[in-house]
Structures are given as structure tokens and as C-alpha cells.
N, C-alpha and C positions, 0 to 999 in steps of 0.2 A: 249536508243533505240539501237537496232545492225542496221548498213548498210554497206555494201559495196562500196571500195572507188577504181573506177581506173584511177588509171596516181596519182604517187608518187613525182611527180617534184618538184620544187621551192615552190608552192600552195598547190597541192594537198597533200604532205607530212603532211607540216603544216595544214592544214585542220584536218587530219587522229590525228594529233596530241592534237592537242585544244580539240575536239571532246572528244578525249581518258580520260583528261586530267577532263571534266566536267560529267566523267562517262559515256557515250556510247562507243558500242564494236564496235571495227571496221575489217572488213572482206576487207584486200588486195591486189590490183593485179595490177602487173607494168610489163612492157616487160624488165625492167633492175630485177633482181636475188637479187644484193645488194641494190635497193632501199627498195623490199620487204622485207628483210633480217633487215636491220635496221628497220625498223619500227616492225617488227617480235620482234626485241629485245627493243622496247620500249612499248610491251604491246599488240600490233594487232595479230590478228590471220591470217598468211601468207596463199598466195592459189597460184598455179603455169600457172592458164590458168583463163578465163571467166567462165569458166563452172563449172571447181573446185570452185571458190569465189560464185557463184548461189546456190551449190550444199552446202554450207555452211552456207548460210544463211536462216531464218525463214521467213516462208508465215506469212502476204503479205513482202515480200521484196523490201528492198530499197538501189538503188545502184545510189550513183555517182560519173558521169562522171568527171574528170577535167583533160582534154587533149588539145589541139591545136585546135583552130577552124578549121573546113577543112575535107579533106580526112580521119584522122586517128577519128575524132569524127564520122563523121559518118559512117562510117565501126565498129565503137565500140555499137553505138548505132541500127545499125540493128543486129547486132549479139547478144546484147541480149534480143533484140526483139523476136528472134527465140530461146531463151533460159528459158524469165521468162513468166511468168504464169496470167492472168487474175487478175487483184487487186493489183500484183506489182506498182513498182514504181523508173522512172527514172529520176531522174535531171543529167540536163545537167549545171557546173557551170564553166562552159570555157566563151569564146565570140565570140560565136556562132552568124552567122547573124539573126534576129529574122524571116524572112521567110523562113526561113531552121524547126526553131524551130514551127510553125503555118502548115509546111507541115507533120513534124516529129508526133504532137501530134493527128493530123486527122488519120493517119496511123496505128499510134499503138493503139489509141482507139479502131480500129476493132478488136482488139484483145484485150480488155477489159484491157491492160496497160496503164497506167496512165504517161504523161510526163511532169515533170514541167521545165522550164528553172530557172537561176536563175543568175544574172549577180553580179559578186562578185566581189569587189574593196578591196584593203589593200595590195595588193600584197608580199615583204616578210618580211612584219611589222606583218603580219594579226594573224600571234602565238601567238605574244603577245599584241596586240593594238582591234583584232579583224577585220572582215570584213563589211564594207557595203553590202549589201545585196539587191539585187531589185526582187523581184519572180513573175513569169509569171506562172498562169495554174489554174485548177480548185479549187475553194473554199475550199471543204472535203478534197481533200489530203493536198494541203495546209496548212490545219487547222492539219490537223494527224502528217506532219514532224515539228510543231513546236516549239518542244524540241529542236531539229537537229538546226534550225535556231537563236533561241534562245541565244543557246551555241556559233555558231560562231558571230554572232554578237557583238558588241562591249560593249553594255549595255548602259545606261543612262548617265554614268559615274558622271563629274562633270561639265559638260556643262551646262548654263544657261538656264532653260526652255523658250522657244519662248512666250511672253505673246499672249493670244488669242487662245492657241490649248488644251485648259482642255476637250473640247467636242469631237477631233480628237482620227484620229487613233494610239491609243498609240505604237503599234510596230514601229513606225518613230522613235519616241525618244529613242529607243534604236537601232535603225539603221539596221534592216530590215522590207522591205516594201513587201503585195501584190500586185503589181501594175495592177493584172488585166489577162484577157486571155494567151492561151500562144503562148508564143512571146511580151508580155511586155513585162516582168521581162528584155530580153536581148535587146529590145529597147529602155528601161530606161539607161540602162547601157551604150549602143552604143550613144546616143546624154552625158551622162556623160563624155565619154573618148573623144568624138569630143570638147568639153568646155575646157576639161583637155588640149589637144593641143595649145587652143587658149593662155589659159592663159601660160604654158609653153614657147608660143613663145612671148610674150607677157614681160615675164625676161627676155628673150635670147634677143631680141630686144635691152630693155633696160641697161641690163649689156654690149653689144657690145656698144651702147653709149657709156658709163661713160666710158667704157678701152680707147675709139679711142678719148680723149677727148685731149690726152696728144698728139696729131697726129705733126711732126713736117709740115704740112699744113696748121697747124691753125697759127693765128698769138699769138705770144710769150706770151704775157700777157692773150689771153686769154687759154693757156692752162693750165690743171686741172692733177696734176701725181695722180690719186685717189686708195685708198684704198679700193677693191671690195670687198674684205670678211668684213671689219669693218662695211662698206656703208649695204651688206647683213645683218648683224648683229643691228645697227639701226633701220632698218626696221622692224626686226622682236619684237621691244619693240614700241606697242601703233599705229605703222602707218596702216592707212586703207588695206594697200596691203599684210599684212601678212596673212601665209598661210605654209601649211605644204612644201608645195613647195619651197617656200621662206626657209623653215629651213632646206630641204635638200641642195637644193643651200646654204646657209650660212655653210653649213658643208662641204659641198665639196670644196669652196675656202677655209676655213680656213685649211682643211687638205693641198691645193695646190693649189695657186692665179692663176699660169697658169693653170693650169686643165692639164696637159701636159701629164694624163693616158687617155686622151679621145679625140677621132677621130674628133667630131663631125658631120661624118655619121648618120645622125640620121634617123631610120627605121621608118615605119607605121606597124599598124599589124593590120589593115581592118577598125578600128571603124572609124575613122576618114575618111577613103574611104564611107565608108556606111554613115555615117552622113550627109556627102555631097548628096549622093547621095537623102538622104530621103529629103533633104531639096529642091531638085529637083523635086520629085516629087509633093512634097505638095507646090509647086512656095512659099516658104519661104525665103526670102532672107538672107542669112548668110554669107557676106564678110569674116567677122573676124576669121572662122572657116576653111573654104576655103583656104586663105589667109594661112592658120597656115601648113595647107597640103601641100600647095606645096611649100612652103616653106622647106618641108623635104625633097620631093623630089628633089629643089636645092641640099639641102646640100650634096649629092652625087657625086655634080661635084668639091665642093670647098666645102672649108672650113673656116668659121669664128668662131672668139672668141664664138658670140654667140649660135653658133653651139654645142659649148663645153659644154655651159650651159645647151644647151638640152641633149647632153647626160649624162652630169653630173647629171642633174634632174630625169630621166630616170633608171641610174643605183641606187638613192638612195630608190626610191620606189617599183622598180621591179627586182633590179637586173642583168637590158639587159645592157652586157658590149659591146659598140662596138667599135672592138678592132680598132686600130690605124694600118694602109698598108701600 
């Protein structure tokens, strides 16, 4: 299938790339010149503005988004609101709040465009490991992109089938989901990255133990000098707590037991603010999620070992370095 793809960054690149990679053409547009330019030279068809990349592609067209939640998404997606044409079609696969995404699809309906959200995890693994996938919006289109969805997902791999799901929706087992109107897709996604926090802090917690075990507070015999990348390394053969997460953390000490490239500032970038929040509304109670949040927002004044661990964790699946002041 051809679609247009804008915002070339970290994700969206690779996106443009897997896609290329399992045969669909890709039509794209970045405000950086060399991001367009490299992917120009791995096979995409470069365009220099929104309206050139439209003007490129074939009715009904399909263009996505993958920009920064916020201001510059949505300034991208009214624009080409007033660009594409009836039968189009816009995903949005950033992480976008899902009632951005429920106001965005009412709107452009009157204009007979189609928007699906689509909350996309793998971060900059996702080239070669693939993306989870959570999709929000109407059934028909949904059903029409998914070649599109197919390709970046992950596939079946060699993961043990779940006994009990031969009657289920088989697009799960290979890791994307329709989960329904739109504005799921991107609040499947938003209670995922609220979980992903918990558990994050959740290491962090527990590695700031096992470091301060050796404290010269403690009394003599009971202190522990431990070896956190080994102790990370155990864990991730056979113990219930292993997890990709845990294998980043175990790569990151073993590359450097202090972490001493990371600040541990550790940022929020909304989902975990909106998790919270949804769980407010729906008087769901969620300490441990909560609990995970502001915790980050501590780590801005001080800094701990475990801290580190979150940004160590952090930069292995996404990238986000935050640098050290």
C-alpha cells in the first residue's frame, strides 16, 4: 500500500522504514530537509511541504502522523484536514490524549475523512523487533489499513500460544489490536505507559535497595557489597520478575554498575499524568500508578541510585537521554 508518513524522528523514521522494507511505498514529510533526505535515499519518495506529500499520493489516501503529542499534532492534523479529500484517511500514532482523539474524529467526519488513532509501543527497537499496536476508530477503515498494520507489528513470533484463545481475535497474537471506537486505540496505550511507570519504578525502588544495602549505617555484619549487574543478570534466567525491562536494566549496568551517564531526572511525557487522571474520574483506585508519577516528579529535586535506573530504563527502549546538569 502507498501512505504518507509525517514527523521522521526516532519512530517515525523507522516506521517509514519496516513499512518500505515489507513492500509499501512511502510518501515523506519532516520539517528537518535531512531527515527527508535519508529516507529519500533508502527508497521513500521525498515531498518538501504537507501539501506536496497529499499531492503525491493516491485517492483514498493514507497519511500518518507520528509527531509529539500536543500543539505540533494538532496543528498537523487540521491542516490536513483542509488538504485531504472525503474517503481519506488519518492515523494519528503518536500519544495523543484519547479525548483529543474522540473530538478530532467527530470533526473530520463532517468532512467525510476518516481518523483512526493508533497507540504504538516498541520505541527504537520497533525496526527490527516490531511495534505493539493498539487501534482506535472505525471498523472499514480499519479493516482496509491492515496490510499497513500487519507489517509493523511484530508477528506471532515464537511466543507460546495462551491456552484458551483458538476462538479469539487472532490479530493479538501478533500484536496489534482493534480495540474499539476512536479514542481507544490511544487509551489502551495511555493506561499501558501508566503500568510501564509503575513497574519501572518498581526496579528502581528495588535496585536502590540492594546498592544502599552496603550503607556504612547498617550494622557491619549485616551489610551486603552486591553486584547489581550480575543480581540484574539472574533475574533475567527463569525468575517471575523478568521482563524486557529488566534486560534493558541488566545491559545498562553491565555496560556501567554506576550508571554515572545518567542524571536520573527522570521526565513524564503525559500518559502517566492522564492515567492518573482517568483513574480519577472512573473513582478507580490506583496507588501504585500514582505512587510511580510522582515519584518522577521527586526525582527533579534530588537524585537517587534508583533514579538512575529509571533513566537507564528509559534510554534503553526509547532513547530519552536525560542528560546529567
Amino acid at each position: 500500500m502507498q501512505l504518507g508518513i509525517v514527523g521522521l524522528g526516532r519512530m517515525g523514521g523507522n516506521i517509514a522504514l519496516r513499512l518500505m522494507k515489507h513492500g509499501h511505498s512511502c510518501v515523506v514529510y519532516d520539517k528537518s530537509a535531512d531527515a527527508v533526505k535519508t529516507l529519500a535515499g533508502q527508497g521513500a519518495a521525498a515531498t518538501k511541504s504537507l501539501a506536496d506529500m497529499v499531492a503525491q499520493l493516491q485517492a483514498p489516501r493514507i497519511v500518518w502522523v507520528m509527531l509529539p503529542a500536543g500543539k505540533i499534532t494538532e496543528e498537523t492534523v487540521t491542516e490536513l484536514g483542509r488538504l485531504l479529500q472525503a474517503g481519506d484517511i488519518i492515523i494519528d500514532g503518536g500519544n495523543t490524549l484519547y479525548k483529543d482523539d474522540v473530538r478530532r474524529a467527530k470533526t473530520l467526519k463532517e468532512q467525510g475523512i476518516v481518523y483512526i488513532d493508533v497507540g504504538t509501543s516498541g520505541g527504537v527497537w520497533g525496526l527490527a523487533r516490531g511495534y505493539c499496536l493498539m487501534i482506535g476508530g472505525e471498523t472499514e477503515p480499519v479493516k482496509h489499513i491492515d496490510p499497513i498494520l500487519a507489517a509493523l507489528a511484530p508477528g506471532a513470533g515464537d511466543i507460546p500460544r495462551t491456552p484458551g484463545r483458538e476462538a479469539r481475535n487472532p490479530t493479538a497474537e501478533h500484536g496489534y489490536l482493534h480495540c474499539g471506537p476512536a479514542g481507544a486505540g490511544h487509551f489502551v496505550k495511555m493506561i499501558h505507559n501508566g503500568i510501564e511507570y509503575g513497574m519501572m519504578q518498581a526496579y528502581a525502588e528495588g535496585f536502590d535497595i540492594l546498592k544502599n544495602r552496603n550503607s556504612a549505617a547498617l550494622p557491619e555484619d549485616q551489610r551486603f557489597d552486591l553486584n547489581l549487574g550480575d543480581i540484574a543478570e539472574v533475574w533475567r534466567r527463569g525468575s517471575v520478575v523478568t521482563s524486557w525491562l529488566l534486560d534493558l536494566t541488566a545491559a545498562a549496568l553491565a555496560k556501567d554498575e554506576a550508571l554515572d551517564a545518567f542524571s536520573g531526572d527522570v521526565a513524564d511525557s503525559g500518559e502517566g499524568r492522564w492515567t492518573v487522571d482517568a483513574a480519577v474520574e472512573e473513582a478507580v483506585a490506583a496507588p501504585v500508578l500514582a505512587s510511580s508519577l510522582f515519584a518522577r516528579f521527586r526525582s527533579r529535586q534530588g537524585h537517587t541510585f534508583g533514579e538512575k535506573i529509571l533513566s537507564a530504563m528509559r534510554f534503553g527502549f526509547g532513547g530519552h537521554m536525560e542528560h546529567k546538569k
